[in-house]
C-alpha positions in Angstrom: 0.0 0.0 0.0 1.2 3.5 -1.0 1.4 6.6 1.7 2.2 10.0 1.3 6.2 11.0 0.6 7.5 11.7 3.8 8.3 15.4 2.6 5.1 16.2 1.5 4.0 15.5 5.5 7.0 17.8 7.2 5.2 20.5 5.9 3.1 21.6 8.6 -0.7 20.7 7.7 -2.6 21.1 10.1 -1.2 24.4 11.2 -2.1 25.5 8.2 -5.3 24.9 7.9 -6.3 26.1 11.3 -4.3 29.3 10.1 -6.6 29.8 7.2 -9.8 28.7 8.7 -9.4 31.1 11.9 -9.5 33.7 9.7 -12.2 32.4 7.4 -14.4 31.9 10.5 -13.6 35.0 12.1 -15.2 36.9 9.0 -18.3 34.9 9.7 -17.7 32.6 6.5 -20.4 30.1 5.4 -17.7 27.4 4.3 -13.9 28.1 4.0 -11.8 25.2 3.1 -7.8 25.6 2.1 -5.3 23.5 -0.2 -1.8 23.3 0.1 -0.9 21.4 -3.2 2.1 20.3 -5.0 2.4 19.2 -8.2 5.4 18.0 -10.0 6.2 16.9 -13.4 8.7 15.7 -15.5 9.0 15.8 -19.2 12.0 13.3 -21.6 11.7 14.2 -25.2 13.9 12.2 -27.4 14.4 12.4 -31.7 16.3 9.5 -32.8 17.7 8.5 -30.0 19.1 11.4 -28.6 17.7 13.4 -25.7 16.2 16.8 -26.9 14.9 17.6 -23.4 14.3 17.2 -19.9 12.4 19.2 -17.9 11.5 19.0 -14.4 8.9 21.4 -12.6 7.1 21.9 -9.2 4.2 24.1 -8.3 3.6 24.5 -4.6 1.3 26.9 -2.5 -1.4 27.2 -0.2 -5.2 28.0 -1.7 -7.9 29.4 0.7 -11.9 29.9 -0.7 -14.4 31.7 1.5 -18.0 31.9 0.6 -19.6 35.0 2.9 -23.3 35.6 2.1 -23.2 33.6 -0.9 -20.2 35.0 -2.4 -16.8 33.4 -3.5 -13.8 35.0 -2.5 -10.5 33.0 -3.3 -6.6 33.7 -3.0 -2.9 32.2 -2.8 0.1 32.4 -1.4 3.0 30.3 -3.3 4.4 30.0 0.6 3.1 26.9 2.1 3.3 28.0 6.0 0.6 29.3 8.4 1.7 32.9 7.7 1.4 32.9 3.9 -2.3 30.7 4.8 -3.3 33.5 6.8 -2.6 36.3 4.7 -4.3 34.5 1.7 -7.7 33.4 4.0 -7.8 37.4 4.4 -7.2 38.4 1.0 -10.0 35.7 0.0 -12.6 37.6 2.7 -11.6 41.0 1.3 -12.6 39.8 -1.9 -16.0 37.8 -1.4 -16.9 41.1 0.5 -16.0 43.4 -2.6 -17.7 41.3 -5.2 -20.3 40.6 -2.4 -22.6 43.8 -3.9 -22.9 42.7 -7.2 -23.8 39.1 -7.1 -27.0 38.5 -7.9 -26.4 34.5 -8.0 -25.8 33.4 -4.4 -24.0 30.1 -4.1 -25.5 27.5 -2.6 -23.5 24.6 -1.0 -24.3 20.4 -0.8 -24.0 18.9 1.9 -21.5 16.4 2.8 -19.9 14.3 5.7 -17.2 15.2 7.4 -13.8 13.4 7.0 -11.6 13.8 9.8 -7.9 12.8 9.0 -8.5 10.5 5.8 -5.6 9.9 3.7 -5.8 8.2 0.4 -2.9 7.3 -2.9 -3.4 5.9 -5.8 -2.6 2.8 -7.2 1.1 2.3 -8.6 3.9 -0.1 -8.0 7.1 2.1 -8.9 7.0 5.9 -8.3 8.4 7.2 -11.1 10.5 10.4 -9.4 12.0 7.7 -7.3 13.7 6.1 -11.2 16.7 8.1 -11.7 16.4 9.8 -14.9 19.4 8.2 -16.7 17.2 4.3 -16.1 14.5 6.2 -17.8 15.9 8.0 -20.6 17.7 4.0 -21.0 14.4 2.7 -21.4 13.3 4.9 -23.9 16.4 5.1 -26.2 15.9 1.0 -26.5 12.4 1.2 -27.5 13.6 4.2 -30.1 16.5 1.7 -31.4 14.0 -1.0 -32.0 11.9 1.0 -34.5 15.0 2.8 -35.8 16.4 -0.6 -36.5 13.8 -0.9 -39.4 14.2 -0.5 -42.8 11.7 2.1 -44.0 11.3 3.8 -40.2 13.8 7.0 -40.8 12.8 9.0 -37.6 12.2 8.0 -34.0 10.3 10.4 -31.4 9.9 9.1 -27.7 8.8 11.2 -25.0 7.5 10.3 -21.7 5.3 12.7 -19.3 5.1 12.2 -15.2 3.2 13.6 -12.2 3.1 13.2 -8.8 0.2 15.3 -7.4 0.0 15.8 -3.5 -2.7 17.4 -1.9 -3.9 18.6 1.9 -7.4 20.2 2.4 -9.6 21.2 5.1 -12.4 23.0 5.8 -14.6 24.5 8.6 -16.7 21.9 9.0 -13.6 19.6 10.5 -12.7 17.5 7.5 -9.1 17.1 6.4 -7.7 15.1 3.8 -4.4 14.0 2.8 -4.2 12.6 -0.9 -0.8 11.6 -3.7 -1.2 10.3 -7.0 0.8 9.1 -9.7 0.0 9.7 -13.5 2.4 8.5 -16.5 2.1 8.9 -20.6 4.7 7.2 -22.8 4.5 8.0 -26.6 6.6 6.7 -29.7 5.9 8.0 -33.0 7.7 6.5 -36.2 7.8 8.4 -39.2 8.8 7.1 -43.1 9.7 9.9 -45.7 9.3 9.5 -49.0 11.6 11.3 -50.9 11.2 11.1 -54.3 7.6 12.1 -53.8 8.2 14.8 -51.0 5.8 12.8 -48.7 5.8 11.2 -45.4 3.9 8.8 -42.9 3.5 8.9 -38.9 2.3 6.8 -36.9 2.2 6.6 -33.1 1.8 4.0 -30.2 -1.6 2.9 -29.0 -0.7 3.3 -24.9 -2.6 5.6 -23.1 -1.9 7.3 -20.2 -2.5 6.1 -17.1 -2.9 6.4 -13.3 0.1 3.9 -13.0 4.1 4.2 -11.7 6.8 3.7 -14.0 5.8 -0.3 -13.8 3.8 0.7 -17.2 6.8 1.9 -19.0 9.7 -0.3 -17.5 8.8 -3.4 -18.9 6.0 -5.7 -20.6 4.4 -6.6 -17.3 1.5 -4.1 -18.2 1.4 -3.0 -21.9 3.1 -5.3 -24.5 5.6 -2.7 -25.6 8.2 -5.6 -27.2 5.0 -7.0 -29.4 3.6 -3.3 -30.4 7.3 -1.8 -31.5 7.9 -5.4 -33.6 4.3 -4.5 -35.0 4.4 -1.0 -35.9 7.3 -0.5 -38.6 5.6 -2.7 -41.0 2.4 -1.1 -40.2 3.4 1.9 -40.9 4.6 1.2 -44.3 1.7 -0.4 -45.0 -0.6 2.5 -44.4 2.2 4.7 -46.6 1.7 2.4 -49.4 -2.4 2.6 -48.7 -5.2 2.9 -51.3 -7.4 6.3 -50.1 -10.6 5.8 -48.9 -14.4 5.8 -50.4 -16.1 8.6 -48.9 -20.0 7.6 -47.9 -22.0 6.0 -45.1 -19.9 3.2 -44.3 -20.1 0.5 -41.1 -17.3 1.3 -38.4 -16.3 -0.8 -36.0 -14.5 1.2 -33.6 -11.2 0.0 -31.4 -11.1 1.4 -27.5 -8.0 3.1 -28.9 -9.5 5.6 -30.8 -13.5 5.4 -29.3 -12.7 6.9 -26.0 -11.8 10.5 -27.4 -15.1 10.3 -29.0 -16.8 9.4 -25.8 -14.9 12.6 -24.3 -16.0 15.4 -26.2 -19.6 14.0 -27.2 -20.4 11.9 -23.9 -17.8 13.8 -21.2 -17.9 17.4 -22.2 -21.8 17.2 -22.9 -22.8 16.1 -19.7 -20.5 18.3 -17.5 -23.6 20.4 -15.3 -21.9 23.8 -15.9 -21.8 23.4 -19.4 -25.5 22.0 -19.4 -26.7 25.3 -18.2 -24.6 28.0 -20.2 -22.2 28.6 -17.4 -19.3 27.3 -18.7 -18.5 27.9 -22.2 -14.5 28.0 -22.8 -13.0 25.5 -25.1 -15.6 24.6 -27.5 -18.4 25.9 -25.5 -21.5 24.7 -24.0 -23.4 21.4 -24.6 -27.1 20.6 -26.7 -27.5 17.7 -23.4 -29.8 20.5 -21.4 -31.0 19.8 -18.0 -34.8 20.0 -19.9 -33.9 17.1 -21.7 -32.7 15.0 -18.7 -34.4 11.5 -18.5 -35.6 11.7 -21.8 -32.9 12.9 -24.7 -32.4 9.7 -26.5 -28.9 9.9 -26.5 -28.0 6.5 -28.3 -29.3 3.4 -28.9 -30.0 0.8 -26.0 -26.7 -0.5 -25.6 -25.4 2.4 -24.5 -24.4 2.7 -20.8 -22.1 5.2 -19.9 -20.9 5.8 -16.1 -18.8 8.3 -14.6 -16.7 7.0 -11.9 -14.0 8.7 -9.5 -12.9 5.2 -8.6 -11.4 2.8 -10.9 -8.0 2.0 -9.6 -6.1 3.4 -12.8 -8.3 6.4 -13.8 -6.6 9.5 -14.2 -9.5 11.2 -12.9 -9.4 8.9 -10.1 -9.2 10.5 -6.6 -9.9 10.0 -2.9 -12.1 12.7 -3.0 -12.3 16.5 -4.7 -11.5 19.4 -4.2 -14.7 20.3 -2.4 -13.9 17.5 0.5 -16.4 14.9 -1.3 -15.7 11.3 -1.4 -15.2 9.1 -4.8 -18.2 8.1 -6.3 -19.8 6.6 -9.4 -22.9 7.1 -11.4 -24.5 6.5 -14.0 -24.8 9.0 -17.3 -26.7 7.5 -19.9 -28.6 4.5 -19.3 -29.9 2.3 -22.1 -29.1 5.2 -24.1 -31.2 7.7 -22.8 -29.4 10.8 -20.4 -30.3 10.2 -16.8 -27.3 11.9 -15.2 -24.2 14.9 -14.9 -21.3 15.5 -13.1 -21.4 18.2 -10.6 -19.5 19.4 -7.2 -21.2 21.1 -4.6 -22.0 24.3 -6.0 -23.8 22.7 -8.7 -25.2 19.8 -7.2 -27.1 22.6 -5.0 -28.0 24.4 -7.8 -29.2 21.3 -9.7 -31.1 19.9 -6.5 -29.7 16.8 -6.4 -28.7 17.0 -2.6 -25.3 15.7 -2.8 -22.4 16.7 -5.7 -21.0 13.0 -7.4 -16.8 14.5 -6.4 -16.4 16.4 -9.3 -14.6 19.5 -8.2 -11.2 20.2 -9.3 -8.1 22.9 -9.4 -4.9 22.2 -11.5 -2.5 24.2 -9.0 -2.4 25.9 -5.4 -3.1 29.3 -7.6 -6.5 28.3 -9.4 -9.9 27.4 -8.1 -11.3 24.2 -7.9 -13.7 24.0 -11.3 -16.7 21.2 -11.8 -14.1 18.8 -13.8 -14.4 15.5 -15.6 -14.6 11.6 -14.4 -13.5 9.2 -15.8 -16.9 8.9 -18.2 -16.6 5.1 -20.1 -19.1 3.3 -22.0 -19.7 -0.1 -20.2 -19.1 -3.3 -22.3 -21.9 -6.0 -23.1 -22.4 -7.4 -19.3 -23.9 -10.7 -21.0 -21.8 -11.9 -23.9 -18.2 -11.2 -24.3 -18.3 -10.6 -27.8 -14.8 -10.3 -29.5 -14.0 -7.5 -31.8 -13.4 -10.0 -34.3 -17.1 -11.2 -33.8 -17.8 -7.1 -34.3 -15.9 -7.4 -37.6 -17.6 -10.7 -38.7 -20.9 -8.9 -38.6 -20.0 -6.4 -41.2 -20.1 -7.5 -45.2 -18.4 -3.9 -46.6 -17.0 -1.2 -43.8 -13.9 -0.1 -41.8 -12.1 -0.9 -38.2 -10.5 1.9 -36.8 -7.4 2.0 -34.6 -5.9 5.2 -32.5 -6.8 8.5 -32.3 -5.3 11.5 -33.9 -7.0 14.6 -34.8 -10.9 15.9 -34.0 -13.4 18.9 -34.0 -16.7 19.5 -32.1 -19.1 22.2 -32.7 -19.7 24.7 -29.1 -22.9 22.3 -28.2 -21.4 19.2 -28.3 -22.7 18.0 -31.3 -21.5 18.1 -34.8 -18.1 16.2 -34.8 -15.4 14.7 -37.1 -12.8 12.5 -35.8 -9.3 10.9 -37.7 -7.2 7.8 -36.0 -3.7 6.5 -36.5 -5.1 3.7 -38.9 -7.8 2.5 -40.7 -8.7 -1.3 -42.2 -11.1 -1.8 -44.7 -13.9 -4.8 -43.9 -14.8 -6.8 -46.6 -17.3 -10.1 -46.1 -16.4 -9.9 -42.6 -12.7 -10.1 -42.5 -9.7 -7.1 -42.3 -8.2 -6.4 -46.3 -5.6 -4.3 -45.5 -5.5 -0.6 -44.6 -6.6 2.5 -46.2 -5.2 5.9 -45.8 -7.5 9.6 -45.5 -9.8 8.3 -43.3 -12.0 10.4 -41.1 -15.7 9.7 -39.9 -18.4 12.8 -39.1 -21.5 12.8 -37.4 -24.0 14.3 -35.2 -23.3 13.2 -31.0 -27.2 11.5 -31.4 -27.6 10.4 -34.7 -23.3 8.7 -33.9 -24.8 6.5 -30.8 -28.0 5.9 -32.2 -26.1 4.0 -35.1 -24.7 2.0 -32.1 -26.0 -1.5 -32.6 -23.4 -3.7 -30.9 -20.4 -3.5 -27.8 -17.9 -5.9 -27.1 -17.5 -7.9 -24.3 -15.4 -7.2 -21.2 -12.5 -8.8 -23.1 -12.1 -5.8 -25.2 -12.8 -3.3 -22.8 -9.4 -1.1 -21.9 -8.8 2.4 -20.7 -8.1 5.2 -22.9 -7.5 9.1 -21.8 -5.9 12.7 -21.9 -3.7 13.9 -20.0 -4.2 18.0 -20.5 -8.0 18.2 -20.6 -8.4 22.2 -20.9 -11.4 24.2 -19.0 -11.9 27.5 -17.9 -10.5 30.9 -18.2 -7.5 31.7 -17.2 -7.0 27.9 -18.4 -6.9 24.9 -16.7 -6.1 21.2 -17.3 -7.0 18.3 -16.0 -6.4 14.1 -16.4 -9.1 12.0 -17.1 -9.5 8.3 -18.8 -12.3 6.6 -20.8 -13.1 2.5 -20.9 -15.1 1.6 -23.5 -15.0 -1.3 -25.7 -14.8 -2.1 -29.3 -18.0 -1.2 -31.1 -20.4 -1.8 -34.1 -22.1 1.4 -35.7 -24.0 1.5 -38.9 -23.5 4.3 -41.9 -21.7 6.7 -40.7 -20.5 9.3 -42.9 -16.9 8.8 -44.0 -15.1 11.6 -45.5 -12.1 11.3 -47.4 -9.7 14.0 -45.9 -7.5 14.3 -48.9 -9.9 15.6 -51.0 -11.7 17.5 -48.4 -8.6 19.0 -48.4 -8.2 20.0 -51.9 -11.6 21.9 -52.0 
């Protein structure tokens, strides 16, 4: 079992918080709670083998939010000590009382129980900023000489991202909670050039990132990195040397790999409460999933069951509980393809009468407030019959099974959508002919998972995800993953991007 790094602990908590909150109750504050939070990073970029960078950050401070007669007032002090806590809890209670006047939206606040000294970590087996650097850059420069080793593969790009995210919060009604977790993204992208024809070919590494140590990346004990590096030379020349594709409604059967940014910005986004009402409308704006329509918006067909959940052990949304003192939940979204649910925190839950928030509160750093942010939002597999994607594929006489995801647009409501992937096989009579190149499918968010006829089983279920989900202004990111399975979907328009592209 994991605990807290030692250093993270020698800072001194709970003065801290009793520093902040005296002041916060003092001022006659409805709820106060403050944050000290520290989050580190490190970033390994290498281009053939060689080490372009390596950069290591920290971002450390002490966040305090008041809410006096309904109003928010929030500061930060980067020094982690009951002096700098202080001074930000009264910066926060001048500001709720200036901005006090002119609210005419008092906050309302969900209940929820009190934790008193709970401590949680995520799960990993090796934390990664305990690997000296030199063992990882090793590991990546042999995964880079594998595909360089290739005829055909002429350039190599590895990187790897890491975070350790450490959290202590505590509010005036007595909880405090202690909270680490580990997050890790390792990418390889081969690339063939064509010369003669001024041309070239990419293609990238189907790991996602995960709430996982440096266990992911170290070896084939988690992902099968020594059978996808064999793989993907020869892959990739094949989709170089690839016929275009037939634009028109075509049948897709879609891989985890690539369906889980889909899910994301038509399923996650859409369903996030703030959006849902027209609060929230930075990046790519609002969502067409109002709270009018909840409980009877026919979001997909009847196989469609999408939870969020704050839980699952390697979620990079995953947490102990928010940034509002909440505890890990999950819930259900869409259920038999119709929207029963959203994820809130406890401004919104209030707002939304619901009585309790889901966890869904959220700040990237000590100097930001905590924002309604994304679960983990996945579209459950077939709980009856573990259909293979290969069974998927058998049920399709003329279509194409897509792999990876690359590039994608959404409309500001949610709804109109295009989506590319790293590759693209055509399906003929039930059976992969080869890949075809130019690929990208477009639909509406309803009329997408209403062509949903058919999910795989739990065998093909796996975890996909971002790490740098952006929200808000000033901006903020957030991790989050996506399960899904591989799924059947009928006629769904195919566009062929190179002649898109020529228009």
């Amino acid at each position: 079992m994991n605990v807290v790094d030692p250093d993270f602990l020698a800072l001194p908590l709970p003065r801290i918080g009793d520093a902040a909150l005296s002041v916060a109750r003092a001022a006659g504050a409805q709820h106060a709670d403050v944050r000290v939070h520290r989050v580190r990073t490190q970033s390994l970029m290498l281009r053939d083998s060689a080490v372009q960078s390596a950069v290591d950050a920290s971002d450390l401070g002490v966040a305090v939010r008041v809410l006096i007669d309904g109003t928010w007032g929030f500061a930060s002090n980067p020094e982690p000590d009951p002096d700098g806590a202080a001074h930000a809890a009264a910066r926060a209670v001048a500001v709720a009382r200036t901005l006090r006047p002119i609210n005419r939206d008092p906050v309302e606040w969900a209940p929820e129980p009190v934790y008193r000294d709970a401590t949680w970590c995520s799960d990993y087996r090796s934390d990664p900023f305990a690997v000296p650097i030199d063992e990882k850059v090793a590991v990546l420069t042999d995964y880079s000489r594998r595909l360089q080793g290739v005829d055909g593969v002429h350039h190599v790009a590895a990187g790897c991202e890491l975070v350790k995210e450490q959290s202590f919060y505590a509010d005036l009604a007595g909880s405090s909670i202690t909270q680490q977790r580990v997050r890790v993204h390792p990418h390889l992208e081969a690339t063939t050039v064509d010369r003669d024809a001024g041309t070239f070919e990419s293609m990238r590494t189907l790991a996602a990132p995960t709430g996982r140590g440096w266990e992911y990346v170290a070896s084939d004990a988690v992902w099968d990195w020594s059978g996808e590096l064999a793989a993907l030379p020869e892959l990739l020349i094949e989709k170089a040397h690839a016929p275009t594709v037939t634009a028109g409604p075509t049948d897709l059967v879609i891989d985890p790999t690539n369906l889980w940014l889909t899910i994301h910005e038509s399923v996650g986004h859409a369903t996030e409460y703030d959006r849902a009402i027209g609060y929230e409308a930075a990046y790519a704006g609002t969502s067409f999933a109002t709270p009018d329509r909840l409980g009877s918006l026919r979001y997909g067909g009847t196989a469609m069951q999408v939870t969020a959940d704050r839980t699952d052990p390697h979620g990079l949304a995953t947490v102990g509980f928010d940034d509002d003192g909440v505890a890990a939940q999950s819930w259900d979204l869409v259920r038999d393809g119709v929207l029963v649910g959203y994820q809130l925190d406890r401004a919104f839950a209030a707002k939304a009468g619901v009585g309790r928030s889901n966890g869904c509160a959220y700040a990237d750093s000590a100097h930001h407030v905590p924002l309604q942010r994304m679960a983990n939002v996945s579209l459950q597999p077939d709980p009856q019959v573990d259909r293979s994607t290969a069974d998927l594929i058998g049920g399709v006489e003329d279509g194409l099974y897509v792999v990876g995801d690359r590039s994608w647009s959404i409309d500001m409501q949610r709804y109109n959508f295009q989506f590319t992937g790293q590759r693209f096989y055509r399906i003929r009579g039930g059976r992969l002919a080869g890949q075809v190149r130019d690929v990208a499918y477009q639909a509406t968010t309803t009329d997408f998972w209403g062509a949903l006829e058919a999910v795989g089983g739990h065998s093909t279920y796996q975890l996909g995800g971002a790490m740098n989900c952006g929200k808000a202004q000033p901006g903020q990111i957030a991790a989050v993953s996506h399960g899904c399975p591989s799924v059947l979907l009928r006629q769904i328009n195919v566009l062929n991007t190179r002649q898109e592209g020529a228009r």
